[in-house]
Residue frames relative to the residue before (quaternion, step in Angstrom):
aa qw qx qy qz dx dy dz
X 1.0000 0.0000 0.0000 0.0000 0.00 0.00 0.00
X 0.4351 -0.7100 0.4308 0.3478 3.41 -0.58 1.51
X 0.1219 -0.7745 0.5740 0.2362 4.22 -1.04 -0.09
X 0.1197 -0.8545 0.5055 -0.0034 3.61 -0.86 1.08
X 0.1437 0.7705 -0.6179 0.0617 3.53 1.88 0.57
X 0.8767 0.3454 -0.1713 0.2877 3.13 0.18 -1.74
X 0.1733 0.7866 -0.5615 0.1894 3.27 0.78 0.44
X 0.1605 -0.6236 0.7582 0.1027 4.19 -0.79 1.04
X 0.6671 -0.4787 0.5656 -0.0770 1.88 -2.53 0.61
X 0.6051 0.2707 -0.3964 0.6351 3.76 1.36 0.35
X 0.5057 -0.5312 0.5295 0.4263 4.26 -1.29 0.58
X 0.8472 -0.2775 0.1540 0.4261 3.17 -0.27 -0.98
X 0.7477 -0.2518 0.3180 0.5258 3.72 -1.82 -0.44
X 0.7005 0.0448 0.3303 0.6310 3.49 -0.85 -2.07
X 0.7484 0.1913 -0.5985 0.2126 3.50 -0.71 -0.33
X 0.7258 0.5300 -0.2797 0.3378 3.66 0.68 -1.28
X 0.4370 0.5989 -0.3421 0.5773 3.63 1.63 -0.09
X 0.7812 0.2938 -0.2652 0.4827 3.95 0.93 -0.75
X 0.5929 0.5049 -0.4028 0.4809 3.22 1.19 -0.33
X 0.7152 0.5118 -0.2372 0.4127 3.84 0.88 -0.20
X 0.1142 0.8067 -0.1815 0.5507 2.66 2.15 -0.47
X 0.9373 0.1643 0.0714 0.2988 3.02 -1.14 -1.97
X 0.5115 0.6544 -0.3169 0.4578 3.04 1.89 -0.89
X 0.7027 0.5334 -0.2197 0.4164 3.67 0.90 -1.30
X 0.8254 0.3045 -0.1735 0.4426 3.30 1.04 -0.67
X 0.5580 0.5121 -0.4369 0.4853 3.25 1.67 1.22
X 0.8471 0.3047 -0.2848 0.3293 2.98 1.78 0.54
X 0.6063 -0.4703 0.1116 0.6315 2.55 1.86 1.18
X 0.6360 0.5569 -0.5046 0.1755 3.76 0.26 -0.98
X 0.4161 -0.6276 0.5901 0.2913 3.35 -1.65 0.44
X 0.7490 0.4253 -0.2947 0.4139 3.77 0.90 -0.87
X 0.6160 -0.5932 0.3055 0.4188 3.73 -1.00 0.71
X 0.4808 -0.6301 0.4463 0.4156 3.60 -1.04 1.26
X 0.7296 -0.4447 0.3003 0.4240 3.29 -2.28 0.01
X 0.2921 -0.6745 0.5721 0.3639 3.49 -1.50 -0.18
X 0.3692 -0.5817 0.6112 0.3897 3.19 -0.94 -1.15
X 0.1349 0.7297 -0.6703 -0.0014 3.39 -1.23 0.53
X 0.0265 -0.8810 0.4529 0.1345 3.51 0.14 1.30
X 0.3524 -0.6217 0.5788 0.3929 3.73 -1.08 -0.08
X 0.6520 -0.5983 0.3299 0.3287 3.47 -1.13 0.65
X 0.4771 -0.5777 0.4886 0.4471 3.85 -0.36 0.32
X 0.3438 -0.6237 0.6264 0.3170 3.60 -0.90 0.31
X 0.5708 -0.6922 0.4140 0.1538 3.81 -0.98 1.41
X 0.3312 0.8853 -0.3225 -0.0496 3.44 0.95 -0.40
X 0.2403 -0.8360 0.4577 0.1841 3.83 -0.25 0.48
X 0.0324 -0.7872 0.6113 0.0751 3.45 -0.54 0.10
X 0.0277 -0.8284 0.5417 -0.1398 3.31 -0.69 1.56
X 0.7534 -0.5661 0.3332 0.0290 3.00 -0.38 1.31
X 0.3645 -0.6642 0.5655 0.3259 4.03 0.18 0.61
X 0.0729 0.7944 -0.5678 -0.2028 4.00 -0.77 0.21
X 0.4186 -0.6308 0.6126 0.2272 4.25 -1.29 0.65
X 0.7173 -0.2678 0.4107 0.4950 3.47 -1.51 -0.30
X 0.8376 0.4119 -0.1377 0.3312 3.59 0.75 -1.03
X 0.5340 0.5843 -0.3940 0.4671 3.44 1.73 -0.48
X 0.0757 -0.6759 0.6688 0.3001 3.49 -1.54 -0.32
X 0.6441 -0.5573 0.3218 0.4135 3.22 -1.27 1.07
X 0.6306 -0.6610 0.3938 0.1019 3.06 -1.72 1.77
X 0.5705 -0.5769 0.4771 0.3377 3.78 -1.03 0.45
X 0.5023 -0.6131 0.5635 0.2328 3.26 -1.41 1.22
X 0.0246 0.7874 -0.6159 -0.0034 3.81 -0.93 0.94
X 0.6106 -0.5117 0.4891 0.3551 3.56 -1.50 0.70
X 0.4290 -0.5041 0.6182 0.4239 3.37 -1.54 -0.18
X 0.7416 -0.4234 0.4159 0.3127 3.36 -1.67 0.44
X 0.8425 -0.1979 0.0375 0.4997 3.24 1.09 -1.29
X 0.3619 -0.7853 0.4829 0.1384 3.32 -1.03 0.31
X 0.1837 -0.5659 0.7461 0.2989 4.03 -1.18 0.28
X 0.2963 -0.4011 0.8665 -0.0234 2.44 -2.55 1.10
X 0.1298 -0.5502 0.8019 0.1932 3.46 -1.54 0.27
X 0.1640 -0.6778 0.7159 -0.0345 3.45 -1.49 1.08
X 0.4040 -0.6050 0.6533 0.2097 3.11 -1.67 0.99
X 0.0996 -0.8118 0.5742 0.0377 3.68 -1.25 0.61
X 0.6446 -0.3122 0.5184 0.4671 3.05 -1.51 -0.63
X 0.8987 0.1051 -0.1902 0.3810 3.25 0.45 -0.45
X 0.7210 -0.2922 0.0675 0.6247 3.43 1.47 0.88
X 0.8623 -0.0444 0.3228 0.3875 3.10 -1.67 -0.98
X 0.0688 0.8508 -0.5005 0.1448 3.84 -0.34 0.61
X 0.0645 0.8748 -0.4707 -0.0949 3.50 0.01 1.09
X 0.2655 -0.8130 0.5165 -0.0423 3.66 -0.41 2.01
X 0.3735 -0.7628 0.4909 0.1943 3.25 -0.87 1.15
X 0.0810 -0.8579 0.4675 0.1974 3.77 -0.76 -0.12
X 0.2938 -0.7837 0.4917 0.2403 3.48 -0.83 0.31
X 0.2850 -0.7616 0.5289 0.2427 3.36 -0.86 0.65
X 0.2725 -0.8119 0.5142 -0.0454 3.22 -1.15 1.63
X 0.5054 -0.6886 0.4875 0.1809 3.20 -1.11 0.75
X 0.0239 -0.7473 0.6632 0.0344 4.05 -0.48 0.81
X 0.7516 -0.5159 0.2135 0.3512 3.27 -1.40 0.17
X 0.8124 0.1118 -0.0851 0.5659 3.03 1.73 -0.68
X 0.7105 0.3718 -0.1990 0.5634 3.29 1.22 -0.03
X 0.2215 -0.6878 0.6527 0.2275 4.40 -1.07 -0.53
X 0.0467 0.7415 -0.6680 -0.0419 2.90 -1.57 0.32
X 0.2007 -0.7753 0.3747 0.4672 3.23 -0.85 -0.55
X 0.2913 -0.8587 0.4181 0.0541 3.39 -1.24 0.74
X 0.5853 -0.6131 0.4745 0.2376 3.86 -0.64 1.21
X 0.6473 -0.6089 0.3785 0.2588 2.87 -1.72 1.32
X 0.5607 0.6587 -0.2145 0.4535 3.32 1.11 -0.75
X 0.8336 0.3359 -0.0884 0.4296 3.34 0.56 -1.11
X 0.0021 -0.8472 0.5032 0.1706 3.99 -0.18 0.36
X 0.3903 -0.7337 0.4859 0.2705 4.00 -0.97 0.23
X 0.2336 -0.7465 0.6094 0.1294 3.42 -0.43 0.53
X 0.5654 -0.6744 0.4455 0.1643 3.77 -0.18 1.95
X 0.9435 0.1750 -0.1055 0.2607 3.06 -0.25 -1.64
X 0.5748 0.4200 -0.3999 0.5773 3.56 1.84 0.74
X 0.2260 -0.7190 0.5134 0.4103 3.31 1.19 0.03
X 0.1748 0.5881 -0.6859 0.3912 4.47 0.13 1.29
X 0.2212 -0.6661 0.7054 -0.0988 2.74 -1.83 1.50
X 0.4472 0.7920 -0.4069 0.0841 3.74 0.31 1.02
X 0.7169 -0.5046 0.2093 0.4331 3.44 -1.44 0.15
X 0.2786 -0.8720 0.3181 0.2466 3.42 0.11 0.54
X 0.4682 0.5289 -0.4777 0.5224 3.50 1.14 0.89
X 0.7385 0.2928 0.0067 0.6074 3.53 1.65 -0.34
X 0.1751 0.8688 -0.4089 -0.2178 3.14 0.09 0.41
X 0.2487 0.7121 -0.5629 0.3380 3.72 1.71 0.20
X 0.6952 0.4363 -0.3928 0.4147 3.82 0.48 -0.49
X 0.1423 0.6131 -0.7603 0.1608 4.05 -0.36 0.95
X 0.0471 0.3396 -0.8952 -0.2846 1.75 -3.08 -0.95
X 0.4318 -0.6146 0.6549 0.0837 2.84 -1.89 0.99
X 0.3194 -0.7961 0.5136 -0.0190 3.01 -0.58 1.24
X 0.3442 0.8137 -0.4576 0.1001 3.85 -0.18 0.35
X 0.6684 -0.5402 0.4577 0.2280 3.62 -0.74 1.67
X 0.1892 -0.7248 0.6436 0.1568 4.20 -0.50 1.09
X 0.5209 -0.4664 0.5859 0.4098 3.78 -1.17 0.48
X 0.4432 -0.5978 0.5207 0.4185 4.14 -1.33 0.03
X 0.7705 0.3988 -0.1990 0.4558 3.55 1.37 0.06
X 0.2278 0.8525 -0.4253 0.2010 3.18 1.11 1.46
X 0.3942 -0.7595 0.3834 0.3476 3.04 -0.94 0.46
X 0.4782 -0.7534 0.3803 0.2433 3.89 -0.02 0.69
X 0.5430 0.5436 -0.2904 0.5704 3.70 1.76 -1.06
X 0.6908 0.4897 -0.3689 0.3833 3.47 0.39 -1.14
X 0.8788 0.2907 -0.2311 0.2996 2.93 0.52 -1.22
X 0.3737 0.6227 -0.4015 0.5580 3.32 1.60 1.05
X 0.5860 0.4826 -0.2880 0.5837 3.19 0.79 -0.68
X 0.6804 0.4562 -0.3641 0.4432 3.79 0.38 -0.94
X 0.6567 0.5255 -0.3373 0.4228 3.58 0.80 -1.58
X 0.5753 0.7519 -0.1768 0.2692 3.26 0.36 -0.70
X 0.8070 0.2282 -0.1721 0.5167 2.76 1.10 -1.65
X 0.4662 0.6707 -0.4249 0.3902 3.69 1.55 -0.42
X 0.8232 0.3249 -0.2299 0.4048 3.23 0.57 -1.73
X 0.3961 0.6526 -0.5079 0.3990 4.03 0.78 0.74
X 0.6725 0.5164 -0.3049 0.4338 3.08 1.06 -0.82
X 0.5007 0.5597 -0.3296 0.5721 3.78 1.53 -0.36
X 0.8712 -0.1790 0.3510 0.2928 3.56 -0.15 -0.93
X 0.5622 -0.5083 0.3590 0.5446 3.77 -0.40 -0.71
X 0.1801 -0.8148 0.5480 0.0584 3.35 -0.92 0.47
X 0.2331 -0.7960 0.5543 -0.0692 2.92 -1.07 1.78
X 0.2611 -0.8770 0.3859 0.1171 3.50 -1.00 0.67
X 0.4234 -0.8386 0.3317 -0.0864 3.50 -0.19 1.55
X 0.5237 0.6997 -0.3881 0.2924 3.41 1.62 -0.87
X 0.7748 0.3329 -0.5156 0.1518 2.78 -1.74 0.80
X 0.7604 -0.1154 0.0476 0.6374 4.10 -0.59 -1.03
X 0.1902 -0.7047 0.6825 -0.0380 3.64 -1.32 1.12
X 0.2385 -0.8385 0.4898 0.0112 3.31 0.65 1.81
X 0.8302 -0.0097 -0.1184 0.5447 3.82 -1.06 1.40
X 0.5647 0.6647 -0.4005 0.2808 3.37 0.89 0.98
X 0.5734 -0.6556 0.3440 0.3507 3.64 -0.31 0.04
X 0.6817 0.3737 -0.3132 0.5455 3.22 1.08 0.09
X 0.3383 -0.7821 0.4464 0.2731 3.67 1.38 -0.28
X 0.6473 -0.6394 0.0223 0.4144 2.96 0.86 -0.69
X 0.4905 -0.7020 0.5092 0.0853 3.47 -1.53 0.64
X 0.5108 -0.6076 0.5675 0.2185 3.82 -1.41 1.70
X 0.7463 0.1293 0.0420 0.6516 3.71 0.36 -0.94
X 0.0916 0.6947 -0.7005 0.1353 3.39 -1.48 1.89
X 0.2536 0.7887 -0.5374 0.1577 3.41 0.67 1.13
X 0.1926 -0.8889 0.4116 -0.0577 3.48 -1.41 1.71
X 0.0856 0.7368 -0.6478 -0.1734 4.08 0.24 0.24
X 0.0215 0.5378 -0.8257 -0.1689 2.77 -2.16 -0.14
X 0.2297 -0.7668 0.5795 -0.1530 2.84 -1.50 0.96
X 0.4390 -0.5940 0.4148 0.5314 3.70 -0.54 -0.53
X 0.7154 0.3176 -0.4846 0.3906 3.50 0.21 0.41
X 0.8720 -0.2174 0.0535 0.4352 3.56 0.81 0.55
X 0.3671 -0.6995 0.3930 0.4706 3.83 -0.74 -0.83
X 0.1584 -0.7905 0.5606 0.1890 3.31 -0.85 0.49
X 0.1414 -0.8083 0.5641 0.0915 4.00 -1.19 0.42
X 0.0286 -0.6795 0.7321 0.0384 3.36 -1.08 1.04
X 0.1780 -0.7773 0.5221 -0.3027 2.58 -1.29 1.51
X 0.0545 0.7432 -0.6607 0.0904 4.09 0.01 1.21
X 0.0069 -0.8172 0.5603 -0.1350 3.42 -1.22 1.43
X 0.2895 -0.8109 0.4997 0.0944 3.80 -0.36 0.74
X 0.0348 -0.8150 0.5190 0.2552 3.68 -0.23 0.61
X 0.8522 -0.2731 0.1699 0.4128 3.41 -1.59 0.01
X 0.5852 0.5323 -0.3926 0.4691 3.53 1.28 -0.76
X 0.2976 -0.7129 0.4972 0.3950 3.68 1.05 -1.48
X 0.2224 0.6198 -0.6627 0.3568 3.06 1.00 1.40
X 0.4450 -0.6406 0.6213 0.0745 3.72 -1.75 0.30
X 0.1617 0.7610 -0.6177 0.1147 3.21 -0.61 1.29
X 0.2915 -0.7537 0.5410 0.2328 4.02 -1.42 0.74
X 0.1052 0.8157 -0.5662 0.0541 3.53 0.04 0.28
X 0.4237 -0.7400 0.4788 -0.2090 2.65 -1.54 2.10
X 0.2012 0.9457 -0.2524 -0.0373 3.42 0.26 0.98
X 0.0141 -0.8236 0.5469 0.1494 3.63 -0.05 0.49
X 0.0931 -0.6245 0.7739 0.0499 3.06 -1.70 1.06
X 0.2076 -0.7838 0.5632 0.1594 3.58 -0.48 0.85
X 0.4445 -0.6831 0.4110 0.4084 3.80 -0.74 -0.19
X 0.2627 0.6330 -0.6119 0.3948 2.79 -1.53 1.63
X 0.6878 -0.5630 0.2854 0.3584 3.35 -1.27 0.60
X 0.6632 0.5432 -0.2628 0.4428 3.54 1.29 -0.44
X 0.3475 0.7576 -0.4943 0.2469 3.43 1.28 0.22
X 0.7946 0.2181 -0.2734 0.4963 3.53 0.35 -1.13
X 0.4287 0.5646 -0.6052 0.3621 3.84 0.62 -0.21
X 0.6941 0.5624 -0.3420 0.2915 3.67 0.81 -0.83
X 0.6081 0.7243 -0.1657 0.2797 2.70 1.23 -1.73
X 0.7190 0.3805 -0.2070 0.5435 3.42 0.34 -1.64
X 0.8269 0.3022 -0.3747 0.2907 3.52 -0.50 -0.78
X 0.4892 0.6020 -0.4643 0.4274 4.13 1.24 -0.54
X 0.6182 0.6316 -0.3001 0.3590 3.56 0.87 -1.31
X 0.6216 0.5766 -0.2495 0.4679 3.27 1.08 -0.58
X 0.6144 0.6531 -0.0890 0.4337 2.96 1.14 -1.62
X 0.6387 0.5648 -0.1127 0.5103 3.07 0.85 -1.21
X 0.7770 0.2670 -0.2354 0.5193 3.68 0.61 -1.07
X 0.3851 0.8516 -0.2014 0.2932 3.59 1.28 0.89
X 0.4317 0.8622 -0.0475 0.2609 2.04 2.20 -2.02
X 0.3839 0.6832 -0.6157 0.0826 3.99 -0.27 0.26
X 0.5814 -0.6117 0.4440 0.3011 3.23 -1.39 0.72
X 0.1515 -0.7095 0.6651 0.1769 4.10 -0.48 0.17
């Protein structure tokens, strides 16, 4: 079960500071874009009475969860629902819908804003899939590397942080392990426009949600 007590209240050092950055100045704004500052999901288990005949019951999430969110207009506490993917859950903002059978997390007034979401074998190769990121996200722009601790971020932190920006937006590849040590790649595009950071802050959350089922 993923934990998010400690989850702070700034995203990240430098990268998520440049990616907001760029985000702000693809959509004109003058004031700094949104953060995030989630509150930890409360852990809760729910176990089942058990008989001579039961065996003790599976640990489950709650349905939903608050997130405090930084806004435009401050402090925002956003419920979430926890959703069902094909092989994994998370939970996911009102704003934002998942699309099951690509496992894609986007904004659903937009969907050009995602991330692709996609379960890592326990025997991946990390080079390849540097080597792979690499060559996609060239085709965006320049690409900068980010890997490792992502201080006051939601994801805490991440083996592979590779970023372009470009003129049509920023894009992130990204390999991340939660607390269990499941593997996940997630693909993000934030294209320019005013909906970049609306996107930005709450997915990030999302994202650090991630548990394999």
């Amino acid at each position: 079960m993923i934990q998010l007590k400690e989850l702070r209240s700034v995203f990240v050092k430098i990268p998520m500071f440049v990616m907001f950055l760029a985000l702000t100045a693809c959509s004109g704004e003058t004031e700094p874009p949104a953060t995030s500052e989630p509150s930890a999901p409360t852990n809760e288990s729910v176990t089942a009475p058990t008989t001579e005949n039961e065996e003790t019951s599976e640990t489950t999430r709650p349905q939903t969860e608050s997130f405090d969110l930084m806004t435009g207009e401050g402090n925002s506490s956003q419920t979430a629902t926890l959703h069902q993917g094909e092989s994994f859950s998370l939970y996911v903002f009102e704003k934002v819908s998942l699309d099951v059978a690509k496992g894609r997390l986007s904004l659903t007034s937009n969907p050009d804003y995602y991330v692709d979401i996609e379960p890592l074998p326990s025997d991946y190769d990390l080079k390849k899939l540097e080597t792979a990121g690499r060559e996609d996200l060239e085709k965006a722009g320049k690409v900068s590397d980010y890997s490792g601790e992502l201080i006051e971020h939601p994801l805490g932190f991440a083996e592979l942080y590779l970023q372009a920006s470009g003129e049509n937006g920023i894009n992130d590849y990204m390999v991340w392990k939660s607390e269990k040590g499941d593997a996940f790649l997630f693909r993000l595009h934030n294209p320019k426009g005013e909906e970049a950071s609306d996107f930005a802050s709450p997915v990030l959350v999302s994202l650090s949600t991630v548990q394999v089922e």
